[in-house]
N, C-alpha and C positions, 0 to 999 in steps of 0.2 A: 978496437973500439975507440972510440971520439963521441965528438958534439955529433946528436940530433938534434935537428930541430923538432919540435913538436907544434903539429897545426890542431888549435881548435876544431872539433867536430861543429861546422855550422848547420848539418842535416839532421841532427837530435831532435827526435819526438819525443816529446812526455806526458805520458796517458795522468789524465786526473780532469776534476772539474776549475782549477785554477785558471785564472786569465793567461793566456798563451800555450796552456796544455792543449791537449786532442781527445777526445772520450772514445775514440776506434782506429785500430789501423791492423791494415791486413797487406800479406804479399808471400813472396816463395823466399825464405830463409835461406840467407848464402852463408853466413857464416857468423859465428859468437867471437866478443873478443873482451877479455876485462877491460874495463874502465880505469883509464890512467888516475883519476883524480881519486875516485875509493875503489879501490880494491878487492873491496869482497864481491864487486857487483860485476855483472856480466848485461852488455850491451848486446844488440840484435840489429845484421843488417838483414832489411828486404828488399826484393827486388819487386819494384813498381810495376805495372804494364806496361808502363811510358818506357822503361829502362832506366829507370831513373833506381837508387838505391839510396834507401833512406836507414836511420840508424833506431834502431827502438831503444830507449833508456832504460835498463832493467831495474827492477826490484826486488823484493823478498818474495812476495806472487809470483811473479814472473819466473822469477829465479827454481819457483818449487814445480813450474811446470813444464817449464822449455830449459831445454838442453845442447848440448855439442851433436849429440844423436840423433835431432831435430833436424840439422840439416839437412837441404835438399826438400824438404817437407813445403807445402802450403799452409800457412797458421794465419787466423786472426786472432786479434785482442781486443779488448773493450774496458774500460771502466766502469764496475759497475755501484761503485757506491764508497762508502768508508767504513770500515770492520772493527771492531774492538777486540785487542786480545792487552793482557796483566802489564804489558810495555807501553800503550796506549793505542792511538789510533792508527791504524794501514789502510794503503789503499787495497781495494777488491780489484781485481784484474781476472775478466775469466778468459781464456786461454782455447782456441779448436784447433787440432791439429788434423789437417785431410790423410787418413792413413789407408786411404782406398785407391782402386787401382785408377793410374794415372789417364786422364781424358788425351786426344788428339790439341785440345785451345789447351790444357797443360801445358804438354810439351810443346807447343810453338809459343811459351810465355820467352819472354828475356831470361838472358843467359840458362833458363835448360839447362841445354846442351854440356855447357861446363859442368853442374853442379851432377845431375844425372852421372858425369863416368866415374864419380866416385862411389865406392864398395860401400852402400849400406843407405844409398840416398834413396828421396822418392822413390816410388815407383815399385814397391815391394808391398804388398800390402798384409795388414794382419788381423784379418779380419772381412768377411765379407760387408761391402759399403750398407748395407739396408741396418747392419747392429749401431752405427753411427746415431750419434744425435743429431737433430735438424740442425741448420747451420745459423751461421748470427744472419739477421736483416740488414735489407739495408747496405751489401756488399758487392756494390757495383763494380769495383774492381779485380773481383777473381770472375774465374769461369764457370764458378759451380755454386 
């Protein structure tokens, strides 16, 4: 063991209504990783259509609905407002995860291929698609 260096995450999104936040983002979950700076939190990268993999900033929401288990999955998220609970204000973050079976524009998304040969990804589905809820609007960037 030695010096790492550690690089700033510059691809960090942060869902809220704040100046420089995003109120949606959606993609194929590669992989969760705590957050260096707090700890309790669990970050999210997606994979873009472009290929591109961007990082999601997790929260207490976030955190209550997506998991390690998610991988491999298609999820969006969204901002939907601010919530009051006895600690004060959170954000609202609602959370779709696609748990249906995988389309043919799926599987030709970026990196797939990788994420698919691991035991337990996408592509299993638990439930037939029609018991789903409709999906967010507005969601140009997936295939479904």
């Amino acid at each position: 063991m030695g010096w790492n260096k550690r690089e700033p995450v510059s691809n960090l999104v942060v869902l809220g209504d704040d100046e420089g936040q995003t109120e949606k983002v959606a993609g194929l979950l590669m992989s969760t990783k705590q957050d260096n700076m707090y700890p309790a939190r669990m970050n999210y990268e997606l994979v873009q259509k472009s290929g591109e993999s961007i990082w999601l900033a997790g929260s207490a929401s976030i955190g209550r609905q997506l998991g390690p288990t998610d991988v491999g999955k298609f999820v969006k998220c969204r901002f939907t407002g601010w919530g009051k609970s006895k600690n004060g204000k959170f954000k609202e973050i609602e959370v779709i995860v696609w748990d249906g079976e995988v389309t043919a524009d799926m599987k030709a998304w970026p990196r797939w291929a990788e994420v698919a040969k691991n035991p337990g990804a996408a592509g299993v589905p638990t439930a037939p698609v029609e018991d789903y809820p409709e999906q967010a609007p507005d969601d140009d960037d997936l295939p479904f």
